[in-house]
C-alpha positions, 0 to 999 in steps of 0.5 A, spaced: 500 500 500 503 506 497 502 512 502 498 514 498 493 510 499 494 509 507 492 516 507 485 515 504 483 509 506 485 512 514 482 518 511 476 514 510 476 509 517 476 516 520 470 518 517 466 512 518 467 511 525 464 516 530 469 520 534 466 519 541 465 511 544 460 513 549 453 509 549 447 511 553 441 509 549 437 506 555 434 512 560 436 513 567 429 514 570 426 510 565 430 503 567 426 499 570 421 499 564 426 496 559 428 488 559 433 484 562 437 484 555 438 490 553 441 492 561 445 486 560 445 489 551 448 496 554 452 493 560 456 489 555 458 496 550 459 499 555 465 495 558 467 495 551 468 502 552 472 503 557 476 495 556 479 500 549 475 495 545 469 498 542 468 503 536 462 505 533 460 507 526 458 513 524 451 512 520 449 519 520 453 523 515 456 524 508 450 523 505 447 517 508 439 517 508 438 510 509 440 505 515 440 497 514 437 493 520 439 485 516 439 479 521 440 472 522 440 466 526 443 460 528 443 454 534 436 452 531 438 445 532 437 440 538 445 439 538 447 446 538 449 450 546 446 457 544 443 460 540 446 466 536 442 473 534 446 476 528 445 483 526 448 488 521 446 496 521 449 499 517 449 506 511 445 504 506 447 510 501 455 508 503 454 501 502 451 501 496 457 501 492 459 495 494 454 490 492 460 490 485 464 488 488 461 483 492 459 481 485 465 480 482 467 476 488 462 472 486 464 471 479 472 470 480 470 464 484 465 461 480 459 462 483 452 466 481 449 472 484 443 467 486 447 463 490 446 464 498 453 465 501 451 462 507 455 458 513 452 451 512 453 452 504 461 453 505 461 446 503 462 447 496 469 448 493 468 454 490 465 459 497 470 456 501 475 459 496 471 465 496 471 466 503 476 470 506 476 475 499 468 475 501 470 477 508 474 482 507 469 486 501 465 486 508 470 490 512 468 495 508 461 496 509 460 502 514 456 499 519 456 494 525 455 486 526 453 485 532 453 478 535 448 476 541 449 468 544 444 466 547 446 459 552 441 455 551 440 454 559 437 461 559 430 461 557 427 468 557 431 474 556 424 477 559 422 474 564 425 471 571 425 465 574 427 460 568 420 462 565 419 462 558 416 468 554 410 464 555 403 467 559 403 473 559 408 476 553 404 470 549 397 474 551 401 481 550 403 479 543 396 477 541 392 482 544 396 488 542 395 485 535 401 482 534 399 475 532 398 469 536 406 466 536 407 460 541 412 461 547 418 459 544 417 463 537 414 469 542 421 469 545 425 469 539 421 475 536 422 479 542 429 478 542 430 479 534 426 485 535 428 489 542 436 487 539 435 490 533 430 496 535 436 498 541 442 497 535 438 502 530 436 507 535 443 507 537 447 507 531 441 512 527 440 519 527 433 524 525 430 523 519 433 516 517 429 512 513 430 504 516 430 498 512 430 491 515 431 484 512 431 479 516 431 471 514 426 467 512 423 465 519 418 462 524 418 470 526 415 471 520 412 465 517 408 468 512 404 476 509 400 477 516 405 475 522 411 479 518 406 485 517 405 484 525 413 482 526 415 490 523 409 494 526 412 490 533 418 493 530 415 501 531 412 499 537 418 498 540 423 503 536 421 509 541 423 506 547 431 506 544 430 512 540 430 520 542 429 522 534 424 521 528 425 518 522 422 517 515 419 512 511 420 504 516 421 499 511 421 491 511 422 485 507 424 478 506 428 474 501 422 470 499 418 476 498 423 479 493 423 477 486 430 480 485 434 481 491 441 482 487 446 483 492 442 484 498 443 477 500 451 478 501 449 483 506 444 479 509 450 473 509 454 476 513 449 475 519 449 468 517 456 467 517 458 471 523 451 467 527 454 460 524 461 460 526 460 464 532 454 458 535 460 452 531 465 455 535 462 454 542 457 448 541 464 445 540 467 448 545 462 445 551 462 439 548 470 439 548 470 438 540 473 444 539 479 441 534 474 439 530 472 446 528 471 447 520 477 451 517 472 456 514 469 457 522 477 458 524 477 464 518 470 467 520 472 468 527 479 471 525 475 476 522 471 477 527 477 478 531 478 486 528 475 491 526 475 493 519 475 500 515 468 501 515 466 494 520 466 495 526 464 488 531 462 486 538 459 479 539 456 478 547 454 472 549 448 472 555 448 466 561 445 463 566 448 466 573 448 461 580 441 467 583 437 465 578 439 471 573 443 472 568 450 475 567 453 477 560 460 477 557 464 480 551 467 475 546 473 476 543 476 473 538 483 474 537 487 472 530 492 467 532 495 469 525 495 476 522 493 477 515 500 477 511 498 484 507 493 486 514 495 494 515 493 497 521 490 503 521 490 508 529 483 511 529 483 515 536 476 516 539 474 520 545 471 517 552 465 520 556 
């Protein structure tokens, strides 16, 4: 890299991340009205914060009129110790270039623009090759992957006592218009919504427009519940936000006669949920060296900030009171890239 160039893309990692690492979305006087997961949510950015390993990024200038709120989820299977929550928020507007080259990434390596780039297909010859030049076009998109690990032990993030979201967080949602959702589906929805909702207060700003793409899932298993899942969405918005915004968007890719390049945004939560959820399955079982190479190459990645991506991943567990406790997961490069270049951002801490 001439100096050049490590000006302008230093120029550029400057500009995309916000100067300051504070994190106060949730109101003092207000605490006792949000839920156990977005205290534990805050709790862990926070010390992020003061431990040097958090920065922020900065969605709400150069032009940027939209924020993309993708997620995606693993641990569905009866093996599976977790369950993980994958969101990317990001600039729309400045992301939007990249969907090239993404599209080139695809086709040097052989496969098509419908294909998904998802954690269960690295199977296949040619996505494991297209890997780390996928991940890397990623740490250019201007926004941040956060990652919520849920131990399966934990079965509500809303209620305490071991109890699941069932009762009268089933009854809330139905009578509130919200659809008829069974305990387990009830609980997932709240945690994909409160999670998404705090992160997009967060990171947005007055008069952003919000687009919201989620995987095709039992949260949105057909027309209606997804219409109900998005107004659910608005509901809750409020309670993370001091500010407006404009137009509030949804979709799925089954109801998308082209998505185009949108799936490699939403892959990148997939990716980051699958490995993340692989890596401490088999830890807990005493199988890590058994871990796929194309989840050791994830992690690394998780393991850095990028140009424009920022990361954090949290996993929540039961403690020994019969609460829960939460805990940053940091990954660290056992090996750095042979062409990485590090760039110094400085931030301020309030």
């Amino acid at each position: 890299m001439t100096s050049d160039t490590f000006a302008q893309v230093s120029d550029l990692a400057k500009r995309l991340t916000r100067k300051e690492t504070d994190v106060g979305v949730l109101k003092p006087d207000k605490m006792a009205e949000y839920p156990p997961l977005t205290r534990l949510l805050e709790d862990s950015l926070r010390g992020a914060s003061k431990r040097g390993t958090l920065l922020i990024p900065e969605l709400r200038a150069d032009g940027n009129e939209t924020v993309g709120v993708f997620s995606d989820y693993g641990g569905e299977s009866a093996d599976s110790h977790f369950l993980t929550y994958s969101v990317l928020v990001f600039g729309w507007n400045h992301a939007y270039v990249l969907q090239e080259e993404f599209k080139k990434v695809r086709s040097d390596n052989g496969f098509s623009d419908t294909t998904e780039m998802s954690y269960k297909n690295l199977r296949r010859g040619n996505l494991k090759r297209a890997l780390r030049n996928y991940l890397s076009t990623s740490d250019w998109i201007a926004g941040m992957l956060f990652t919520l690990v849920v131990d399966k032990r934990v079965r509500s993030t809303f209620v305490k006592s071991g109890r699941s979201a069932n009762e009268g967080f089933v009854s809330l949602l139905e009578s509130g218009g919200f659809g008829k959702r069974k305990p387990k589906v009830a609980e997932k929805l709240l945690r994909v919504v409160h999670t998404s909702a705090y992160l997009t207060g967060w990171l947005s700003g007055q008069g952003q427009k919000i687009f919201w793409m989620t995987d095709n899932d039992e949260i949105v298993p057909d027309e209606q519940k997804t219409r109900q899942t998005l107004e659910l969405f608005r509901c809750v918005l409020p309670m993370y936000s001091q500010h407006s915004y404009g137009k509030i968007g949804y979709t799925k890719p089954s109801e998308m006669d082209d998505t185009g390049q949108l799936k490699d945004f939403l892959s990148v939560t997939d990716l980051a949920a699958g490995a993340v959820e692989g890596y401490l399955t088999r830890q807990k079982k005493g199988e890590v060296a058994q871990l796929k190479p194309e989840a050791e190459t994830i992690l690394n990645w998780l393991g850095h900030h990028g140009v424009g991506l920022k990361k954090h991943t949290m996993l929540v567990e039961p403690d020994d009171d019969d609460g829960l406790v939460c805990s940053e997961l940091r990954f660290t490069p056992e090996v750095p890239h042979d062409k990485a270049v590090t760039i110094p951002i400085a931030v301020e801490k309030r």
